[in-house]
C-alpha positions as CSV (number, residue, x, y, z in Angstrom):
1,X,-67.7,-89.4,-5.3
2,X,-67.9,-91.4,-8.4
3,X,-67.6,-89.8,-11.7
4,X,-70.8,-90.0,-14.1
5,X,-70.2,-92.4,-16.9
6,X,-72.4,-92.1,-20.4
7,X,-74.4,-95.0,-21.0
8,X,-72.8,-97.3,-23.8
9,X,-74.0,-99.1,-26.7
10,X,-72.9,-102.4,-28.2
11,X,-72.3,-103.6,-31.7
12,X,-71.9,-106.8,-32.6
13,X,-71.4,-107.5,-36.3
14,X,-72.6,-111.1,-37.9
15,X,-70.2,-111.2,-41.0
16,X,-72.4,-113.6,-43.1
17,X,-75.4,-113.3,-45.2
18,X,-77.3,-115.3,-47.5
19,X,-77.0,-113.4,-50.2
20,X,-75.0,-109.6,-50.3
21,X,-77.5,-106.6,-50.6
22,X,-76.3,-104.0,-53.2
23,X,-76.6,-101.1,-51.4
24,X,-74.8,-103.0,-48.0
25,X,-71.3,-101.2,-47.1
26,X,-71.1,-103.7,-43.6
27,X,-67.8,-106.4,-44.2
28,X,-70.2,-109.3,-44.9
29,X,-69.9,-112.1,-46.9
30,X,-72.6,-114.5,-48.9
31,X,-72.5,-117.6,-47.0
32,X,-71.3,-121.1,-49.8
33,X,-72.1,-123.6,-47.4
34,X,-72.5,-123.9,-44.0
35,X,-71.8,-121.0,-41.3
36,X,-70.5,-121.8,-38.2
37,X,-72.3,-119.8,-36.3
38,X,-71.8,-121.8,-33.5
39,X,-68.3,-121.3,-33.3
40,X,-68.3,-118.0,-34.1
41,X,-71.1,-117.3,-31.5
42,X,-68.9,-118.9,-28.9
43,X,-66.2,-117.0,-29.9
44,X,-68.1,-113.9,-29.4
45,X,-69.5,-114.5,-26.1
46,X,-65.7,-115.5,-25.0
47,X,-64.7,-112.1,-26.3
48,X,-67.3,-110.7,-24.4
49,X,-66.8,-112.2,-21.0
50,X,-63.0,-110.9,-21.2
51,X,-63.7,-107.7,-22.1
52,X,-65.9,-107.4,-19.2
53,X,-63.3,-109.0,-16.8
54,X,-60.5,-106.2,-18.0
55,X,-62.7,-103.3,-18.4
56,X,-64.6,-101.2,-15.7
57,X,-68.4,-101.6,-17.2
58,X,-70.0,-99.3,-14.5
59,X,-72.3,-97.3,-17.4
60,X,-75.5,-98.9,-18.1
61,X,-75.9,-100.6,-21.4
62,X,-78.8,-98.2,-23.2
63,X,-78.8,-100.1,-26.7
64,X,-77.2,-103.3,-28.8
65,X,-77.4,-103.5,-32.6
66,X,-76.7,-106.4,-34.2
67,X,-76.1,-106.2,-38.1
């Protein structure tokens, strides 16, 4: 028999802001410019895709928080 495996949660962190809140302690950065969030997006959902190909993702996903 399978062993039970805990549900897992996913954080994914969007380093840029338009402007840096005082009381924020996240690694972001205000944005000068343009953000490629494209690239970094596409970068992310690469990331993603591997991780899933080398791990064993057999617990349900119960939450994603995206900050």
């Amino acid at each position: 028999m399978a062993e039970a495996v805990e549900p897992y949660a996913l954080y994914i962190h969007i380093p840029w802001c338009e402007k840096k809140c005082p009381y924020c302690d996240f690694n972001s950065h205000e944005s000068h410019g343009e953000i490629a969030e494209v690239h970094y997006l596409a970068a992310l959902v690469k990331d993603l895709e591997s991780e899933l190909e080398y791990e064993n993702f057999n617990a349900a996903l119960a939450k994603v928080k995206i900050q």
